[in-house]
C-alpha positions in Angstrom: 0.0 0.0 0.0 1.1 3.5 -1.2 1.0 6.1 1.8 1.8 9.4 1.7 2.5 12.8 3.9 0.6 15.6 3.8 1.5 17.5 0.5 0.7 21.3 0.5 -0.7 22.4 -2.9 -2.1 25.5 -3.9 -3.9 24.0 -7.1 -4.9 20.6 -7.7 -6.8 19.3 -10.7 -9.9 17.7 -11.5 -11.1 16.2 -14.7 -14.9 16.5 -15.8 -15.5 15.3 -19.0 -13.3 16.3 -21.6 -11.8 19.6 -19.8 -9.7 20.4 -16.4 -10.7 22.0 -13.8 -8.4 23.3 -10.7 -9.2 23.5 -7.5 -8.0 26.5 -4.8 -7.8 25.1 -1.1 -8.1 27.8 1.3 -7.7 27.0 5.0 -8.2 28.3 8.7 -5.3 28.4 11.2 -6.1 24.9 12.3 -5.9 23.5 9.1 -9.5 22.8 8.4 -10.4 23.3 5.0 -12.6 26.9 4.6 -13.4 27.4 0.9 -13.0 25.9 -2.4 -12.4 27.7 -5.6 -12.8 25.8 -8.7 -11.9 27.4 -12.2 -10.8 25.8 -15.1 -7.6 25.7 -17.1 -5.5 23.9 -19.9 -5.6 19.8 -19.9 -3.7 16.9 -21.0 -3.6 13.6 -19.8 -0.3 14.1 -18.7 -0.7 16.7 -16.5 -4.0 16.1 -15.0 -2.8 12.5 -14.2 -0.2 13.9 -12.1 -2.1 16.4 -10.3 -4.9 13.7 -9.6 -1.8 11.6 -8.0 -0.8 14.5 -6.1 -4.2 15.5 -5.1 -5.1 11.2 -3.5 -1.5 12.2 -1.0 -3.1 15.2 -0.2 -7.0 14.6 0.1 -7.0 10.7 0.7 -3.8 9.7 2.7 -3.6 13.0 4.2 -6.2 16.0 5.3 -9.4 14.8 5.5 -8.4 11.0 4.6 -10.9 9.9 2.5 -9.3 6.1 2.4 -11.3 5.9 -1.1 -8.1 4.5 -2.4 -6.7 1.3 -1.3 -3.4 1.8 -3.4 -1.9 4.1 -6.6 0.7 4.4 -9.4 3.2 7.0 -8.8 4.5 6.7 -11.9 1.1 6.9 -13.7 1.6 10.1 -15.6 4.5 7.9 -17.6 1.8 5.4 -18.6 -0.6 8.4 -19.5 2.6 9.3 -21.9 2.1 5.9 -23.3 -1.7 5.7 -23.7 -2.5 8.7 -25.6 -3.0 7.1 -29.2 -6.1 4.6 -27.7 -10.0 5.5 -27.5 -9.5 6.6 -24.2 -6.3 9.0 -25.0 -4.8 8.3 -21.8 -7.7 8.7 -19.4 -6.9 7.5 -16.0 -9.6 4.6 -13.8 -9.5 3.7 -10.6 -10.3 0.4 -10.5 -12.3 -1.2 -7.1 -10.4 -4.0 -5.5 -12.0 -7.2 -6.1 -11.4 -6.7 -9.5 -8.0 -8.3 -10.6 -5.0 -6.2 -11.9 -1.5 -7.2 -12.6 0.1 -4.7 -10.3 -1.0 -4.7 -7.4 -3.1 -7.8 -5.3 -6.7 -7.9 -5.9 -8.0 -8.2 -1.4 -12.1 -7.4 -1.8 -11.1 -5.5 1.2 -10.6 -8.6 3.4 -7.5 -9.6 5.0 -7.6 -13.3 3.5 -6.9 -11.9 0.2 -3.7 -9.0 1.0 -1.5 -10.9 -0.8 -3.9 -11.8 -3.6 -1.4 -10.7 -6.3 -2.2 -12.9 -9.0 0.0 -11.5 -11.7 -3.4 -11.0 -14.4 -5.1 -8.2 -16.0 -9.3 -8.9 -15.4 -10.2 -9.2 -19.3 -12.5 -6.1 -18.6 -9.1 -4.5 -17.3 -7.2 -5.5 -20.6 -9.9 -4.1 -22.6 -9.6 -0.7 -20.6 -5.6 -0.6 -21.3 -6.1 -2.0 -25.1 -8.5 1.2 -25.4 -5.8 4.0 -24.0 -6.7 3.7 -20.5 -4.4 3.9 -17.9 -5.1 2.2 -14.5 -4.3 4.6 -11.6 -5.0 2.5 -8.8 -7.3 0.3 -6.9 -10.1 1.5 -4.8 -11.6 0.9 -1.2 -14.8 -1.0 -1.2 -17.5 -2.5 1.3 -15.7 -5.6 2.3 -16.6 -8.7 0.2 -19.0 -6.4 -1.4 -20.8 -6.0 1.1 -22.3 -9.6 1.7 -20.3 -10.9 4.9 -22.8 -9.4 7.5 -25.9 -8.5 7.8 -25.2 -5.3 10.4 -21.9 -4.4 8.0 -21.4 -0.1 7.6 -21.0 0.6 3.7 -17.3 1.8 2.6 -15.6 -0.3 5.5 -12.7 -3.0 5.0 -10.2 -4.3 7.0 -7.5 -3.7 4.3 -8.7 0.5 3.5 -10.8 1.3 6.4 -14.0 3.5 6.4 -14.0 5.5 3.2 -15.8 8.9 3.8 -17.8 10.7 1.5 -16.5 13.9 -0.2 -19.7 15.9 0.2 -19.1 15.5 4.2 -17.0 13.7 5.2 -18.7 12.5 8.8 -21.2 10.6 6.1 -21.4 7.5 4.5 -20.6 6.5 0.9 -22.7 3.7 0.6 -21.5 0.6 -0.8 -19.9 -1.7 -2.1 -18.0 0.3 -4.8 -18.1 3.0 -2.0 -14.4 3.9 -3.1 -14.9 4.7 -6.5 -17.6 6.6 -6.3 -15.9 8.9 -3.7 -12.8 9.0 -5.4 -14.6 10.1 -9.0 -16.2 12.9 -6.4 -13.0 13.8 -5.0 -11.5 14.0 -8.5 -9.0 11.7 -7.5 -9.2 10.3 -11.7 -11.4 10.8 -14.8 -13.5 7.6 -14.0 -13.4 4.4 -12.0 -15.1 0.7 -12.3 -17.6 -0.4 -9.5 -19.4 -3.3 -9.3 -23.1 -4.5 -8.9 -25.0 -7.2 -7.4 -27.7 -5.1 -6.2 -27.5 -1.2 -5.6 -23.4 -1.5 -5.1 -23.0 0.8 -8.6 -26.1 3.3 -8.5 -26.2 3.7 -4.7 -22.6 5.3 -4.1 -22.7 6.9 -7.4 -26.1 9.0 -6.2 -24.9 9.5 -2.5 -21.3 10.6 -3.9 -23.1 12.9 -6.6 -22.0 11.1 -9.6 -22.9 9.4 -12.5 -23.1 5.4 -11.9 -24.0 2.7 -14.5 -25.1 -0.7 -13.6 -24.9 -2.4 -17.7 -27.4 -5.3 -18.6 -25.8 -8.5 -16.9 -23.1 -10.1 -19.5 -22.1 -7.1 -21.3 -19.0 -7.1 -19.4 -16.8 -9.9 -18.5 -16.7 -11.0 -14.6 -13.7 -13.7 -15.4 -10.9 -12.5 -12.8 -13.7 -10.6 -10.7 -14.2 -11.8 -7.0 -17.5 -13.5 -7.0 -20.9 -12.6 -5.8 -23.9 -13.5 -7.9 -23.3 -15.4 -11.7 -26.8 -14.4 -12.1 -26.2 -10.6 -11.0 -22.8 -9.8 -10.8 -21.5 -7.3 -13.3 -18.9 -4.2 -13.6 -19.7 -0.9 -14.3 -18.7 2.8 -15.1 -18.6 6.1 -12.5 -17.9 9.2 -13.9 -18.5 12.9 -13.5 -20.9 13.0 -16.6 -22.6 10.4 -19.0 -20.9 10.9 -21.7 -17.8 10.0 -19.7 -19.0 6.9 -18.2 -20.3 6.0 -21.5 -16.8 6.4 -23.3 -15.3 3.6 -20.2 -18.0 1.2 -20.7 -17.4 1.6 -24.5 -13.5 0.7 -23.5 -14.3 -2.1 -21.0 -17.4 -4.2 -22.8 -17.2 -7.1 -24.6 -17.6 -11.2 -25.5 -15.3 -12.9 -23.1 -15.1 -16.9 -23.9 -14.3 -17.7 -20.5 -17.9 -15.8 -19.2 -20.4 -17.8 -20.9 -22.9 -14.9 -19.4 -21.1 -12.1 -22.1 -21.7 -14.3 -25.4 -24.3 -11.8 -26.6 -22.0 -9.1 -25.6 -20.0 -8.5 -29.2 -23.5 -8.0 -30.9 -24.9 -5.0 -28.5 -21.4 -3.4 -28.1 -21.3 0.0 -30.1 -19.8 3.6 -29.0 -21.6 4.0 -26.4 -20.8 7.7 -26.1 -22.5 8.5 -29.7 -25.3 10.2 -29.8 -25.4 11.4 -26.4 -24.3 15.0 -27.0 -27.5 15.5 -29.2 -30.3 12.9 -27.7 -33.5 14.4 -27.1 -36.5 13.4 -24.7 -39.2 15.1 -27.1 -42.1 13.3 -27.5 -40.6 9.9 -25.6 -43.0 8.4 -22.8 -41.2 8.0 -19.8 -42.5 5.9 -16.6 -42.5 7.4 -13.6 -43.0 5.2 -10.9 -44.5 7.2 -8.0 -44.5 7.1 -3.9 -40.6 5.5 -4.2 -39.1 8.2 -2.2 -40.2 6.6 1.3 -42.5 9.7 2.0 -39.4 11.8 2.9 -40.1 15.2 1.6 -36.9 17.0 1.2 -36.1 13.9 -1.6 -39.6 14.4 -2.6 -39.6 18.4 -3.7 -35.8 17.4 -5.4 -37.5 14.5 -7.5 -40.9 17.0 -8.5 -38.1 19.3 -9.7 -36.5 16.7 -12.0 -40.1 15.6 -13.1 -40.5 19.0 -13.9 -37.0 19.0 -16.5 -37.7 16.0 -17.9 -41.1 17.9 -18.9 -39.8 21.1 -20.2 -37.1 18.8 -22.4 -40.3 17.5 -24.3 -40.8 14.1 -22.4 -44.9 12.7 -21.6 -44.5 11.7 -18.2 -46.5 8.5 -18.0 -47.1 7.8 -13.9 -46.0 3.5 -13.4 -48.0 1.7 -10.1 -45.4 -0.7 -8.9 -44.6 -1.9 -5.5 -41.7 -4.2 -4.5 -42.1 -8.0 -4.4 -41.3 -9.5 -1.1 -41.0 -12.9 -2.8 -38.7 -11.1 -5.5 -36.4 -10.7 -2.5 -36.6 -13.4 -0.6 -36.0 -15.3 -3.8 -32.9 -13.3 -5.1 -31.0 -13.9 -1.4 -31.3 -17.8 -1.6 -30.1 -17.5 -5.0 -27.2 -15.1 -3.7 -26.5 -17.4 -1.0 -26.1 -20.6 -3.2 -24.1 -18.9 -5.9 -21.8 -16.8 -3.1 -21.0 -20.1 -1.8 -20.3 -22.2 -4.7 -18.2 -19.7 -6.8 -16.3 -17.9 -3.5 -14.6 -21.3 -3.5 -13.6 -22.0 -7.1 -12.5 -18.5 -7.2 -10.1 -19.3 -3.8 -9.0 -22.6 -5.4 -8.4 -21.0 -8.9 -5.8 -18.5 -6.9 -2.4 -18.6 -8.2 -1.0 -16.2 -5.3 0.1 -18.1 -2.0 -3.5 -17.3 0.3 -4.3 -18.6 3.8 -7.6 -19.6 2.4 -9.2 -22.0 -0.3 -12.7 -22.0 0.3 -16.1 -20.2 2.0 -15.5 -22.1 5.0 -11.6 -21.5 4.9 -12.4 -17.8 5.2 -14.9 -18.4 8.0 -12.2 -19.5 10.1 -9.5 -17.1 8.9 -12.0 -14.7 10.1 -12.7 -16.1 13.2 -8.6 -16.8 13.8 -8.0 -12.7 13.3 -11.4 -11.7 14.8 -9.4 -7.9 16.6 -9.3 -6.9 13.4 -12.1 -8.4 11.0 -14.6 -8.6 13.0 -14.3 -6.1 15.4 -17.3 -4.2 14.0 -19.7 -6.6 12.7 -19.4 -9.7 12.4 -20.1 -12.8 9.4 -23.8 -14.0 9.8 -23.9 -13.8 5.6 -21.0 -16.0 5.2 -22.2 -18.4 7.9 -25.5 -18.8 6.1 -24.3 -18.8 2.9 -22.4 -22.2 4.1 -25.2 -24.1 4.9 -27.3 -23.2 1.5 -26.4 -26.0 -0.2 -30.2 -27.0 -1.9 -29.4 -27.2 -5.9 -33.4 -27.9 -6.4 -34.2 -24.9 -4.3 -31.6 -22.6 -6.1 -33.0 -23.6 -9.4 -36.7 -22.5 -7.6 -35.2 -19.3 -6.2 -33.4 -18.1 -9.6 -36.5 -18.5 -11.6 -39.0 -16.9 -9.6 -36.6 -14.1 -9.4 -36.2 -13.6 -12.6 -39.7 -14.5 -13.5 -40.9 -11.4 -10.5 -38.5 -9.2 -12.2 -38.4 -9.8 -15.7 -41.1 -10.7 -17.6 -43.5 -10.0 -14.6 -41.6 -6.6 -13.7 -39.5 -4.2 -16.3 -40.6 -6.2 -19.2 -44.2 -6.1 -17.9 -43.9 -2.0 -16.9 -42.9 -1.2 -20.2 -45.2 -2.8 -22.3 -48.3 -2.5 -20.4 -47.5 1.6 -20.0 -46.2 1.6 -23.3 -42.7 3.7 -22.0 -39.2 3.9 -23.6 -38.1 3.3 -19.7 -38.9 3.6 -16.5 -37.6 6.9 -13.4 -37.4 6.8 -10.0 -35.3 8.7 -7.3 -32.2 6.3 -7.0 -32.3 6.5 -3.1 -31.6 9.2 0.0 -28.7 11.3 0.9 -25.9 10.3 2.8 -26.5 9.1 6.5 -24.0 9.5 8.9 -21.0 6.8 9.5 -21.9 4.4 12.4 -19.4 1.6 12.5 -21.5 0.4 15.4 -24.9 0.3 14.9 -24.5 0.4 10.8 -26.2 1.7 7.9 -29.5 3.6 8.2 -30.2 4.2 5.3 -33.2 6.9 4.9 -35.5 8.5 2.4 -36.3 6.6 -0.8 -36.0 2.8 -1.8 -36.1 3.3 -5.5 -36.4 0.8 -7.9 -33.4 -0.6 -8.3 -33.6 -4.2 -7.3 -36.1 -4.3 -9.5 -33.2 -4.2 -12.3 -30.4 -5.7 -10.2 -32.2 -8.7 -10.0 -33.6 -8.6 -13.7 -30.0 -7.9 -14.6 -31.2 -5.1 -17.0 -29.3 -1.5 -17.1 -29.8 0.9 -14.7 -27.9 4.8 -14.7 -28.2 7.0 -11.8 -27.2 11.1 -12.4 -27.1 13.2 -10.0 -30.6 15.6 -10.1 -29.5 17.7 -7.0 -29.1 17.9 -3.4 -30.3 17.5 0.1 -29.2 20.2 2.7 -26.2 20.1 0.4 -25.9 15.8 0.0 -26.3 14.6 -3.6 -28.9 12.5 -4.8 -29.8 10.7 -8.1 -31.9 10.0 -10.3 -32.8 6.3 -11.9 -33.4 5.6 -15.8 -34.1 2.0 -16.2 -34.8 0.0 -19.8 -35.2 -3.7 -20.9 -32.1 -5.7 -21.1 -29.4 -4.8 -23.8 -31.4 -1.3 -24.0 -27.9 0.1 -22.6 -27.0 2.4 -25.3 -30.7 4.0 -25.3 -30.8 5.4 -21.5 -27.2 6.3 -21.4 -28.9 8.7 -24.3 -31.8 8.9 -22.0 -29.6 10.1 -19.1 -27.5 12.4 -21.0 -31.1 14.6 -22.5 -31.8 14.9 -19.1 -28.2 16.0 -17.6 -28.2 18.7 -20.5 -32.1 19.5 -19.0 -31.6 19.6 -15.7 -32.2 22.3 -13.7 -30.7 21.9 -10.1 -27.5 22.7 -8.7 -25.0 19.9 -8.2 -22.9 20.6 -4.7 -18.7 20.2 -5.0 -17.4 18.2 -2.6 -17.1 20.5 0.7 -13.9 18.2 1.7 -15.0 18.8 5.3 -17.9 17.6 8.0 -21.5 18.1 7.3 -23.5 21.3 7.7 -26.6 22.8 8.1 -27.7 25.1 5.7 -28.0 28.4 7.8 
């Protein structure tokens, strides 16, 4: 792990979309950050990858210690040099650490896995350096993605600590790609790759006040990716704008033979960034799925406003009835359970670095054996559960009525029977405060998306403004392999929108007076 001293700097930059921004840090006698002056000025890869290096010593090892990044390339403004003649023109990605690079180990935030240093690019990591990206480092995440316990606090590992959110940094960056979605707030990069099982792209993405985009399951390869879900798992772009996250997953999609789930991939991969700049909402119905911001009003009056510039960009606002399935959910966690524990282990076994653990059970104990420091905050109820579901018949059950409930029953049945190009929601609440004992609380808005985690259609969040000052997001959600057709969706309404989108304050949370 790369650690650093505080480094004093009186501009640091920050990429947002195609152009640089710099940032003026102004301080109090104490130290504690007082005001933030952003302006922009000339960019190149090379010299925004190097302030973006110099800005994670001074913002994430140092000052207010963000810990949204586990470990970085010092030397990354050499591979920038390199990488300018690819699609991405030398674009630097943090990449979150259960994904597997050949750098550095590849930990899910646990322990078990520190020296997890297989030696191998993740295909979807090859594709992103093929396609003139450079990888600047790997970021924090909710440990094991968030599926160890069942009272876990989003952002937390044993190997990067509690990653803090940007926006205030006393509050929670939900999970489990918790690190790259504050890092991409915190301008640590251009962009950075989360992952999704349910909620772990769009949820840190809206709470972090970026752009997050869970693709339609199998357009991007999961071969060298720690295991959750076969039947949910997939990577996905965070980025400051659409057009931005659209240009990674352009870079990072594709037909991998080893990922039987991406064989359809090759024939709905395009540039995903065309068309954006000019897609229009006129005259496109658009499914608004009411009462799904949990009857808290501040979320509410954000949401009316967004409703309101999705109508004034030309949109017929078509109001959706759906509540969530209890069976949906009960079905999806037997089928996490089963798949949790039958690919955690072939993923340990298939290991070429020297771990202390080779199976579900293996890390169970590992746990248990370093307890002070792994489960000093919660403890591993998931993983202990996960164990003992073991029912191949009832699996089988599980997976079909979950996709059944959410599929043809769900998105596919919303669409059709409303007649909408896709359906909107608010993606959640703003940002609780961290609680390492007592957990997540989260508050304000349950959204829709399980509905298309569990369908394993495409779901984008973008920021549509803030609560006293916390981001929150907005949902477009389509039918599977409609990817390409809300990124355009998303991008209309980033161009419409009408709220103001909060920089990161760097500092504790406030009232507004």
């Amino acid at each position: 792990m790369i650690k650093h001293g505080s480094i004093a700097l009186a501009a640091m930059s920050l990429t947002c979309a195609s152009l640089s921004y710099a940032q003026d840090l102004e301080h109090d006698e104490a130290g504690r950050l007082t005001r933030i002056t952003i302006h922009e000025q000339p960019s190149s890869a090379i010299t925004d990858t190097q302030a973006q290096v110099e800005r994670i010593a001074a913002l994430d090892d140092a000052g207010p210690y963000l810990n949204a990044v586990i470990v970085f390339d010092l030397d990354a403004a050499a591979s920038a040099v390199e990488q300018t003649e690819g699609y991405l023109e030398g674009r630097t990605v943090l990449v979150k650490d259960n994904i597997e690079t050949r750098e550095w180990p590849t930990t899910a935030g646990s322990l078990a896995l520190a020296d997890n240093m297989t030696g191998r690019d993740a295909p979807l990591v090859a594709n992103l350096r093929a396609n003139g990206g450079v990888v600047l480092g790997k970021t924090n995440l909710s440990e094991w993605a968030n599926f160890r316990s069942s009272n876990s606090t989003s952002g937390w590992s044993a190997v990067g600590g509690i990653t803090r959110n940007p926006h205030a940094v006393d509050r929670n960056t939900c999970g489990s790609s918790s690190g790259s979605g504050a890092a991409v707030a915190a301008g640590f990069a251009w962009a950075a790759i989360g992952t999704e099982t349910d909620g772990s792209i769009t949820c840190p993405a809206s709470v972090n006040g970026v752009v997050g985009f869970k693709p339609t399951v199998g357009l991007v390869s999961r071969t060298h990716v720690v295991p959750l879900s076969a039947s949910q798992d997939t990577a996905g772009p965070m980025a400051r704008s659409v057009t931005d996250a659209a240009m990674l997953l352009t870079a990072i999609a594709g037909s991998d033979p080893a990922d039987a789930a991406t064989a359809q991939a090759d024939n709905h991969v395009t540039d995903f960034a065309a068309g954006l700049a000019d897609a229009s909402l006129a005259g496109v119905r658009v499914g608004v799925v009411r009462r799904r911001y949990g009857g808290f009003e501040p979320l509410g009056a954000v949401w009316e406003q967004a409703l309101d510039d999705l109508r004034r960009a030309g949109a017929e606002l078509v109001d959706v009835e759906y509540s969530p399935s209890g069976a949906m959910g009960e079905a999806e966690y037997t089928a996490l359970l089963f798949e949790f524990r039958r690919d955690i282990d072939t993923y340990l076994q298939g290991s070429p670095a020297d771990i202390p653990a080779r199976s579900l059970e293996g890390l169970i104990a590992f746990n248990e054996a370093n307890a002070n420091r792994e489960l000093r905050w919660f403890g591993q109820d998931i993983f202990e559960q996960a164990l003992r579901t073991t029912d191949a018949e009832a699996y089988r059950e599980a997976l079909s009525t979950a996709r059944r409930l959410s599929r043809e029953e769900g998105i596919d049945a919303l669409l059709a029977r409303n007649d909408v190009a896709f359906l909107v929601a608010p993606t959640g609440g703003p940002a609780w405060p961290i609680d390492l004992v007592l957990g997540d609380h989260f508050t304000g808005g349950i959204g829709i998306g399980s509905l298309a985690a569990v369908a394993g259609y495409p779901h984008l969040t973008v920021p549509m403004g803030a609560v006293e000052g916390l981001p929150v997001g907005i949902s477009f959600i389509g039918g599977q392999w409609d990817d390409h057709a809300i990124l355009k969706a998303g991008a209309a309404y980033e161009r419409a929108r009408s709220a103001e989108i909060p920089e990161p304050s760097l500092a504790p949370w406030q009232a507004t007076p």
